[in-house]
C-alpha positions in Angstrom: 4.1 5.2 26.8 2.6 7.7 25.0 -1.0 9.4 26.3 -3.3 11.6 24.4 -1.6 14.8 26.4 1.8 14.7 25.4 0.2 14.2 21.8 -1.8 17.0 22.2 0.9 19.0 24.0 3.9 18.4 21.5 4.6 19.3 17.9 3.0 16.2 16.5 -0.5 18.9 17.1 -0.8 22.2 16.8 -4.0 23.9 16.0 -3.1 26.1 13.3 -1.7 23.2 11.6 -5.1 22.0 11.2 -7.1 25.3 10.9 -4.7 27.0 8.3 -5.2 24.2 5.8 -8.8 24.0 6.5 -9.6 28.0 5.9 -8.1 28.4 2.8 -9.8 25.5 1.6 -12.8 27.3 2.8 -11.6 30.1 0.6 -10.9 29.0 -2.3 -14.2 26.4 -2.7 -16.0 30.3 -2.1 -14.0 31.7 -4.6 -14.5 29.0 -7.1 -18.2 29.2 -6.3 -18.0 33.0 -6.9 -16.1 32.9 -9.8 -18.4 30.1 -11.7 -21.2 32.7 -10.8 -19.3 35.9 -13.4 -21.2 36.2 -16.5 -18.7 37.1 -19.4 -18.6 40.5 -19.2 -17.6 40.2 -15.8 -15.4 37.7 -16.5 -13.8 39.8 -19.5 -12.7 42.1 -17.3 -11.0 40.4 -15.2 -8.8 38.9 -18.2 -10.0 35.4 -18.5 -12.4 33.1 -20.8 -15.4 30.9 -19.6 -13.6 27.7 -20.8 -10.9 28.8 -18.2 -13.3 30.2 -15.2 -15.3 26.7 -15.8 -11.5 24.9 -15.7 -10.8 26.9 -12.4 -14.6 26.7 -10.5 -14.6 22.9 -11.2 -11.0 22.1 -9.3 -11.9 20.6 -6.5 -11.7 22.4 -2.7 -8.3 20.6 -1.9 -6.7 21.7 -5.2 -5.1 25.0 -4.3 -3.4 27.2 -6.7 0.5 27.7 -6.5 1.5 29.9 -4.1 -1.7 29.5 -1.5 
């Protein structure tokens, strides 16, 4: 029989399993927010074009970039 404790107490939960996921999300919808915000001088010097900053701000949160 399987109770809510020994769910909560084994490997099938673990906090940061939930909360990692969840922060960069956080993260990344602030940067996308952020970066939809440069004007394009701003953007200019960070090396990219508005047709890619709009590609990038309009991914949605759960989209993350390679290596996040």
């Amino acid at each position: 029989m399987t109770t809510i404790a020994s769910i909560l107490s084994g490997s099938a939960f673990h906090p940061l399993r939930v909360s990692l996921p969840l922060g960069r999300w956080i993260r990344v919808s602030s940067e996308r927010r952020s970066l939809a915000g440069l004007n394009e001088q701003l953007l200019r010097d960070i090396g990219i074009d508005a047709a890619t900053a709009d590609r990038e701000a309009s991914r949605p949160f759960w989209d993350l970039p390679a290596g996040r």
